[in-house]
Chimera marker file (.cmm) of the C-alpha trace (Angstrom):
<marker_set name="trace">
<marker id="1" x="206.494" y="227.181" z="302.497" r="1" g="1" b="0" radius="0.5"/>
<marker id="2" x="209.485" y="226.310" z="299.970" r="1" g="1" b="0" radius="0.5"/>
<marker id="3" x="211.125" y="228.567" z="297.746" r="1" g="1" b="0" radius="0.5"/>
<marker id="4" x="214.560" y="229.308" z="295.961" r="1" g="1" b="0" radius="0.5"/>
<marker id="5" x="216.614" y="231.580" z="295.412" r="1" g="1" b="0" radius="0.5"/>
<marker id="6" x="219.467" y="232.972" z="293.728" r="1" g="1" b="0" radius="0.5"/>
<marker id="7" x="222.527" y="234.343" z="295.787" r="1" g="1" b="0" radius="0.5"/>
<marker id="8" x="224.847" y="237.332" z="294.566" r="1" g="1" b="0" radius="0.5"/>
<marker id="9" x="227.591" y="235.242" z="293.236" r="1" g="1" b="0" radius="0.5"/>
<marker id="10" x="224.235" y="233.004" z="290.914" r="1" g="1" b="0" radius="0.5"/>
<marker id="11" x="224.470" y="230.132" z="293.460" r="1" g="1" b="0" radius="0.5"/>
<marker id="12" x="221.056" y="228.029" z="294.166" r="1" g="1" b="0" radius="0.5"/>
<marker id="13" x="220.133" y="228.115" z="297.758" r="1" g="1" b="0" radius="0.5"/>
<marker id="14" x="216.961" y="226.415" z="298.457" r="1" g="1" b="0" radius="0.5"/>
<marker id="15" x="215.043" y="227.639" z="301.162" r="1" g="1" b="0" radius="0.5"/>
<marker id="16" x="212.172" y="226.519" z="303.308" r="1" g="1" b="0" radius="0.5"/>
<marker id="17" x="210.625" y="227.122" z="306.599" r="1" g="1" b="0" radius="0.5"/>
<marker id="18" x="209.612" y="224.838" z="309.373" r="1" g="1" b="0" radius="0.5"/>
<marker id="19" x="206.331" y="225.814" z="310.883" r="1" g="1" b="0" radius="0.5"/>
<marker id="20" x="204.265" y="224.967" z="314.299" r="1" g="1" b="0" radius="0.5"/>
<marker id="21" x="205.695" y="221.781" z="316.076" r="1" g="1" b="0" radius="0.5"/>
<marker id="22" x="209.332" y="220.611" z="315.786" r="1" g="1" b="0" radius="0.5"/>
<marker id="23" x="208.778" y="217.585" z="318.454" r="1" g="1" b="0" radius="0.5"/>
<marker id="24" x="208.599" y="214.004" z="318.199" r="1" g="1" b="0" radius="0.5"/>
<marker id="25" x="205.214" y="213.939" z="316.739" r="1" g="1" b="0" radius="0.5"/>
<marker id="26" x="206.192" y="215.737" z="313.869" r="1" g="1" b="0" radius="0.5"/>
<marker id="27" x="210.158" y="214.695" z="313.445" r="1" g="1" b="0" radius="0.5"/>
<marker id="28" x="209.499" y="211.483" z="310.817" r="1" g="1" b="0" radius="0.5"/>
<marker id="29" x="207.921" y="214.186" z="308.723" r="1" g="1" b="0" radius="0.5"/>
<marker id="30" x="210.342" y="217.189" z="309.212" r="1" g="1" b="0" radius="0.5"/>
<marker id="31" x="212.983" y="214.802" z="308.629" r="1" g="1" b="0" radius="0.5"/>
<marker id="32" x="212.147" y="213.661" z="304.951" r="1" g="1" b="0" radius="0.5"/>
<marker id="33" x="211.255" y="217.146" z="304.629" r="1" g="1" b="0" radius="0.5"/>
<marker id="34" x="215.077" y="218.530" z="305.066" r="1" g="1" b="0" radius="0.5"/>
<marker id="35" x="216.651" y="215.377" z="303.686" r="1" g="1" b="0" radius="0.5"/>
<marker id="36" x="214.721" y="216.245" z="300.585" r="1" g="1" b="0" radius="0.5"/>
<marker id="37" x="215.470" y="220.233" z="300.930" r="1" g="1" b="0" radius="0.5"/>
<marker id="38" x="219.556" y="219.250" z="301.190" r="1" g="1" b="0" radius="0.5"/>
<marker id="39" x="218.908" y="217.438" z="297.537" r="1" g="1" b="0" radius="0.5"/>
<marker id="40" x="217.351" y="220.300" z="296.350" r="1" g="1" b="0" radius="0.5"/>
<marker id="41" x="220.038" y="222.752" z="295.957" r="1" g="1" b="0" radius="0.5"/>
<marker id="42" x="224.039" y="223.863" z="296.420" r="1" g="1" b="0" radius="0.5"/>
<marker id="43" x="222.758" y="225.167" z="299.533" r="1" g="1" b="0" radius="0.5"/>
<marker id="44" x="220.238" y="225.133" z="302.080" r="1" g="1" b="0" radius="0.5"/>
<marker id="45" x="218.510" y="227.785" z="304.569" r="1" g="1" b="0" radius="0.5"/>
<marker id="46" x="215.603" y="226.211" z="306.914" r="1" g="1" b="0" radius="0.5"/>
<marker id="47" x="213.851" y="229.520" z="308.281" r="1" g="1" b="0" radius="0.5"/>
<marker id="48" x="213.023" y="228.377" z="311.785" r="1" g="1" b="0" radius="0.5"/>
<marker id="49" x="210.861" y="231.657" z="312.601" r="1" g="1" b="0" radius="0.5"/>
<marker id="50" x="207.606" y="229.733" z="312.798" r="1" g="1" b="0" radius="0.5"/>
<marker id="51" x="208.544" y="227.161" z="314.950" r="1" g="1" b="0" radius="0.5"/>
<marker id="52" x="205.875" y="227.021" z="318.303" r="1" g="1" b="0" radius="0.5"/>
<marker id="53" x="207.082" y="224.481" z="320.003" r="1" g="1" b="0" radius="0.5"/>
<marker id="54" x="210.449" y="222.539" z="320.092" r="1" g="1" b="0" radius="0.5"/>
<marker id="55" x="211.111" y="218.673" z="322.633" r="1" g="1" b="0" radius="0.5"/>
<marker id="56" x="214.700" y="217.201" z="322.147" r="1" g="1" b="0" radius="0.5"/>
<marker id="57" x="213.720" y="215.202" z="318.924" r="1" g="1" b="0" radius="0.5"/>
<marker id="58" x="213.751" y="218.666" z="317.225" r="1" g="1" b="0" radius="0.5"/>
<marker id="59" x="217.080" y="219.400" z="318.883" r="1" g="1" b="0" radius="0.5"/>
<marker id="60" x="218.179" y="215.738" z="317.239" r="1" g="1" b="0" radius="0.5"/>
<marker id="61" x="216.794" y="216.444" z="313.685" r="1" g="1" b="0" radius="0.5"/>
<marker id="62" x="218.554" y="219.854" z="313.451" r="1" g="1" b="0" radius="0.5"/>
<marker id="63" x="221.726" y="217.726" z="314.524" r="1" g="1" b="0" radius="0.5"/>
<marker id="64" x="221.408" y="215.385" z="312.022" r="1" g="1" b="0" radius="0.5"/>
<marker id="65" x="220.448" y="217.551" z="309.509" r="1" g="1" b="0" radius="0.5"/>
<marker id="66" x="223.377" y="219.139" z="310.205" r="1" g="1" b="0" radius="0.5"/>
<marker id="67" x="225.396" y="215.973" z="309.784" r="1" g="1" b="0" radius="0.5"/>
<marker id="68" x="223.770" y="214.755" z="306.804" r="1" g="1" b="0" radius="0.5"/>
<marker id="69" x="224.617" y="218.434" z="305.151" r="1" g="1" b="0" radius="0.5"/>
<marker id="70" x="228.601" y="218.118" z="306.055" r="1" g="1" b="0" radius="0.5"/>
<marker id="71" x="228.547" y="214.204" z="304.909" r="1" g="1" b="0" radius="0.5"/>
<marker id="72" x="227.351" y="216.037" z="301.414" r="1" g="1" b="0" radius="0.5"/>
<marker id="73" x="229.509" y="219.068" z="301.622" r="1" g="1" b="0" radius="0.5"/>
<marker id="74" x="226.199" y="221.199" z="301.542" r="1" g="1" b="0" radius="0.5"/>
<marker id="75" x="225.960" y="224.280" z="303.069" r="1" g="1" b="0" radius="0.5"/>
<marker id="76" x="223.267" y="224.235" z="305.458" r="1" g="1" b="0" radius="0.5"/>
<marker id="77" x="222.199" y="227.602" z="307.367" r="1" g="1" b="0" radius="0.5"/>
<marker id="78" x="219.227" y="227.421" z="310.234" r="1" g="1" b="0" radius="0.5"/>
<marker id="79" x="217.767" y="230.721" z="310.256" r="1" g="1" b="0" radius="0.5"/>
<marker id="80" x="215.034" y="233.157" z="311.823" r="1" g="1" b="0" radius="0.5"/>
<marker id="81" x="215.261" y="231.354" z="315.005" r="1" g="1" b="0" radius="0.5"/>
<marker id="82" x="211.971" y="231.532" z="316.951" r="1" g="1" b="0" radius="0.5"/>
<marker id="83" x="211.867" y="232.630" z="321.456" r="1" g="1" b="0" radius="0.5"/>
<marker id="84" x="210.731" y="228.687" z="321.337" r="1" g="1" b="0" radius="0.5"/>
<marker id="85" x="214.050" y="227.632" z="319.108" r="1" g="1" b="0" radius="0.5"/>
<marker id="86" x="216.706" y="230.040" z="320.644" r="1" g="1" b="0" radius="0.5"/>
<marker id="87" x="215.434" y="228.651" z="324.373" r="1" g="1" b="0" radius="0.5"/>
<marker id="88" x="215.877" y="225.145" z="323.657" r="1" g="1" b="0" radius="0.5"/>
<marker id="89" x="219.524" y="225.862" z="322.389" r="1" g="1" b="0" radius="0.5"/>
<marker id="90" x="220.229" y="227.958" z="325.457" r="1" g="1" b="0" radius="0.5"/>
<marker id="91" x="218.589" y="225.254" z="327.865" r="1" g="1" b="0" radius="0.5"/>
<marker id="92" x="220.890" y="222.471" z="326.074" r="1" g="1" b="0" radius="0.5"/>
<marker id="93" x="224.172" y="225.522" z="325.649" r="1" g="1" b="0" radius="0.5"/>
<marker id="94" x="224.077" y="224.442" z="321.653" r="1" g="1" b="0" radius="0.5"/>
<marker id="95" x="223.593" y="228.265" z="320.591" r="1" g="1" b="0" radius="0.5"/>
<marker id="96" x="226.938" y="228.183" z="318.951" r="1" g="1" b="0" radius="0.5"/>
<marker id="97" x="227.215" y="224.653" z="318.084" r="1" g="1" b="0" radius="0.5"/>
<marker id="98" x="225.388" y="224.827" z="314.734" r="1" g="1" b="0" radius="0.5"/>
<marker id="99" x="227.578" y="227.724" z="313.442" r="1" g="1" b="0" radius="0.5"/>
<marker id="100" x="224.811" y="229.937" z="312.309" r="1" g="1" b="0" radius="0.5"/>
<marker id="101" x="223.986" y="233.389" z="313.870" r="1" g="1" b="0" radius="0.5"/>
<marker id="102" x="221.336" y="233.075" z="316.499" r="1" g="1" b="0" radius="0.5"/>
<marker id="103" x="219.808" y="236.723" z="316.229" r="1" g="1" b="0" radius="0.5"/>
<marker id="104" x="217.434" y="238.210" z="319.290" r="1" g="1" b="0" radius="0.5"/>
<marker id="105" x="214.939" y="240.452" z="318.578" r="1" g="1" b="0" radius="0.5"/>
<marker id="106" x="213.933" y="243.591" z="320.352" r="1" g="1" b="0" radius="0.5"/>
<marker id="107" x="211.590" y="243.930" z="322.797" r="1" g="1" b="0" radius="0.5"/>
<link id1="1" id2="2" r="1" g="1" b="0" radius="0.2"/>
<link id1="2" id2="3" r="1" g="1" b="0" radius="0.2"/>
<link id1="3" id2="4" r="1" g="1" b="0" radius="0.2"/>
<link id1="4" id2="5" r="1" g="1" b="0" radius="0.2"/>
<link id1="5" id2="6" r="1" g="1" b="0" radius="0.2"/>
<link id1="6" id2="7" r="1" g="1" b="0" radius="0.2"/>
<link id1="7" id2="8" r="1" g="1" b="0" radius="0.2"/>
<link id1="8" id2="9" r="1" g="1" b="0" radius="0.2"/>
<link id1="9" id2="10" r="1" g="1" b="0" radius="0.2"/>
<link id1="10" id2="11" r="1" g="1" b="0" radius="0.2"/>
<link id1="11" id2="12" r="1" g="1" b="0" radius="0.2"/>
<link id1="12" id2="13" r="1" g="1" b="0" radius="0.2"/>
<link id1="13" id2="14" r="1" g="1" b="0" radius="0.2"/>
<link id1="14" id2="15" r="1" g="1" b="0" radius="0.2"/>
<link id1="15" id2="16" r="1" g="1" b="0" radius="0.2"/>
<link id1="16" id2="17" r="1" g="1" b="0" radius="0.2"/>
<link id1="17" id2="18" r="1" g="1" b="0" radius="0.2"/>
<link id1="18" id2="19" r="1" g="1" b="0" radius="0.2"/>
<link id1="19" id2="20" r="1" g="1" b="0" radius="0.2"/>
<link id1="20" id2="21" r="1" g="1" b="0" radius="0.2"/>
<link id1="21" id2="22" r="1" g="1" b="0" radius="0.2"/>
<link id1="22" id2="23" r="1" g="1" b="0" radius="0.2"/>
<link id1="23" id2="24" r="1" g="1" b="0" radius="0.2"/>
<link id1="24" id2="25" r="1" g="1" b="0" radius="0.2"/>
<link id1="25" id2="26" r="1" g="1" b="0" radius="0.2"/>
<link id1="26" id2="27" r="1" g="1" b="0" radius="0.2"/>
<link id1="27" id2="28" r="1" g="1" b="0" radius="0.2"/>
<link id1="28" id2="29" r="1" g="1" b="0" radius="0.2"/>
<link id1="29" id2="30" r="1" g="1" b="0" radius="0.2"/>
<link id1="30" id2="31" r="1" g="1" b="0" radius="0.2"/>
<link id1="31" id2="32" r="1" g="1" b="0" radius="0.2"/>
<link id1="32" id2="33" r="1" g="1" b="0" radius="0.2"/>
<link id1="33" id2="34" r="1" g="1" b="0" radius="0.2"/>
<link id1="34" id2="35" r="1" g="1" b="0" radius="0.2"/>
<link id1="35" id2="36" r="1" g="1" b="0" radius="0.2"/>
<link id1="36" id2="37" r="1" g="1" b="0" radius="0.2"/>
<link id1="37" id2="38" r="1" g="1" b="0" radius="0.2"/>
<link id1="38" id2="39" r="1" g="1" b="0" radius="0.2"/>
<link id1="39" id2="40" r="1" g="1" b="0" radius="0.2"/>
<link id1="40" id2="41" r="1" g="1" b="0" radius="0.2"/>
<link id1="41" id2="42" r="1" g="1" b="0" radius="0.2"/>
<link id1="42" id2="43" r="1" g="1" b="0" radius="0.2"/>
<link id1="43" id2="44" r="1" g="1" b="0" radius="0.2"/>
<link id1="44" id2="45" r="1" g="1" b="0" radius="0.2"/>
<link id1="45" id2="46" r="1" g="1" b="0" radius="0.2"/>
<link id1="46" id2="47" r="1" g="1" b="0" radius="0.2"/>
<link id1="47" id2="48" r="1" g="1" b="0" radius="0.2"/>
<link id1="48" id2="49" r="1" g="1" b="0" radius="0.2"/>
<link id1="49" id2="50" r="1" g="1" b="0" radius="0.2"/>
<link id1="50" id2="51" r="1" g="1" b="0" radius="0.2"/>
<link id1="51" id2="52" r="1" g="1" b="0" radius="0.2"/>
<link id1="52" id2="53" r="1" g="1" b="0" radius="0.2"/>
<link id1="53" id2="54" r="1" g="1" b="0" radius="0.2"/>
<link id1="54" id2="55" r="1" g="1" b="0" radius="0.2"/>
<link id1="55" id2="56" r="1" g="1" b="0" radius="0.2"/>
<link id1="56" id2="57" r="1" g="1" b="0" radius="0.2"/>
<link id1="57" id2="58" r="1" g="1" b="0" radius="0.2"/>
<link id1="58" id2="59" r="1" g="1" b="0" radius="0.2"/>
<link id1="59" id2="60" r="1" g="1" b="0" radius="0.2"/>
<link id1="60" id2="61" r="1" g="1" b="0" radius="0.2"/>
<link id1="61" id2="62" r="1" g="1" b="0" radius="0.2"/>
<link id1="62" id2="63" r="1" g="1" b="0" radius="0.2"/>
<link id1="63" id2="64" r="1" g="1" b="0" radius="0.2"/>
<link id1="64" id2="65" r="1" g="1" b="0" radius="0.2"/>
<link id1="65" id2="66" r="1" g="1" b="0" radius="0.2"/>
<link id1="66" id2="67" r="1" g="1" b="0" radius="0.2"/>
<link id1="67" id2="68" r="1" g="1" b="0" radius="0.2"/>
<link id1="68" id2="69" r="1" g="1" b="0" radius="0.2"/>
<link id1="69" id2="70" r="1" g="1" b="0" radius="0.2"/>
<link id1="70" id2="71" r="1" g="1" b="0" radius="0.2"/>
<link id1="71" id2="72" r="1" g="1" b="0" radius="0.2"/>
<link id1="72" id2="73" r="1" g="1" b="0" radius="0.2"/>
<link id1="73" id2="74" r="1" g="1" b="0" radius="0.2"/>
<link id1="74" id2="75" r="1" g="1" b="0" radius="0.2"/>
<link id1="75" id2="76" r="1" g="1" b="0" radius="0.2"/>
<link id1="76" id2="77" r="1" g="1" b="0" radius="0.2"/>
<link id1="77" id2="78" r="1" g="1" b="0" radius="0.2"/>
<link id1="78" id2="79" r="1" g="1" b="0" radius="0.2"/>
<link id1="79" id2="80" r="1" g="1" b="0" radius="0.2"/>
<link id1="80" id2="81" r="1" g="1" b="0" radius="0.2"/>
<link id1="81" id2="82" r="1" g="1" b="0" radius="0.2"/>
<link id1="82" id2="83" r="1" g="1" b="0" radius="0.2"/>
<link id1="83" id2="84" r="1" g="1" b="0" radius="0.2"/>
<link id1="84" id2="85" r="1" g="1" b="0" radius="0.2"/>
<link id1="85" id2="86" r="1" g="1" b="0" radius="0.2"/>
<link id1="86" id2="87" r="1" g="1" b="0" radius="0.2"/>
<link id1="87" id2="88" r="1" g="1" b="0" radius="0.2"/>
<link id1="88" id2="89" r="1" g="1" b="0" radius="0.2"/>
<link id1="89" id2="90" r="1" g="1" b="0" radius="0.2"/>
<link id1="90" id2="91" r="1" g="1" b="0" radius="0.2"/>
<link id1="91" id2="92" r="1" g="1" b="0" radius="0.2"/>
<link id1="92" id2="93" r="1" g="1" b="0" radius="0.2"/>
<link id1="93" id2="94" r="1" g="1" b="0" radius="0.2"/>
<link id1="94" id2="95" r="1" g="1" b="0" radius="0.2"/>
<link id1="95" id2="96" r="1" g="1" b="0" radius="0.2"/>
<link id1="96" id2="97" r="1" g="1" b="0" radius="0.2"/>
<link id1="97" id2="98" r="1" g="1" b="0" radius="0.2"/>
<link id1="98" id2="99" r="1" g="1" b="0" radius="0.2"/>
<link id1="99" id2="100" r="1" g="1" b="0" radius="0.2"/>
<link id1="100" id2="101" r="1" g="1" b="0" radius="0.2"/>
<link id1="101" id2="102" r="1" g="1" b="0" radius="0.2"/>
<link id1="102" id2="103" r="1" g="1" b="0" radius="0.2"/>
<link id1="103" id2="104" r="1" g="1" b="0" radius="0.2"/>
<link id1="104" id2="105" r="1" g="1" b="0" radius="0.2"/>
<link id1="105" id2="106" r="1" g="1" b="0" radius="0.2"/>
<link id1="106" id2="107" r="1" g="1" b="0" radius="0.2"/>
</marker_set>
């Protein structure tokens, strides 16, 4: 799923959603994939709400994503994190490293 939209102030954002695996099987992939979304517009949101399972090369790509979107001066916002998501980031105490606001749901 890929989509943009507009902010308040008329600012592109581009969003799209990783869903299913973010592991080393599926990282070449997922990488092009938000290489290509940061070179899509002024900024980025990657909705991370359908994410299923998550290994340390997922970890990596959202670290270099990261990266990549500070080398271009691009906003880049990980949202929607998934139970799967928000435990890897506890496991490896990254919640806050990424700067975006790692919401819990209700039970």
């Amino acid at each position: 799923m890929v989509h943009d939209r507009k902010n308040g102030s008329g600012e592109r954002i581009h969003r799209t959603a990783i869903e299913g695996e973010f592991t080393i099987s599926t990282a070449h992939a997922l990488r092009e994939r938000l290489l290509a979304a940061l070179g899509e517009g002024e900024e980025t949101e990657v909705d991370l709400s359908g994410v299923s399972e998550m290994d340390s090369a997922g970890l990596q790509l959202m670290v270099a994503a990261k990266r990549e979107a500070a080398a271009r001066r691009k906003p880049l916002r990980f949202t929607g994190h998934s139970g799967v998501v928000r435990d890897t980031l506890d496991v490896c105490d990254l919640s806050a490293h990424f700067g975006d606001p790692v919401l819990i749901p209700r039970a």
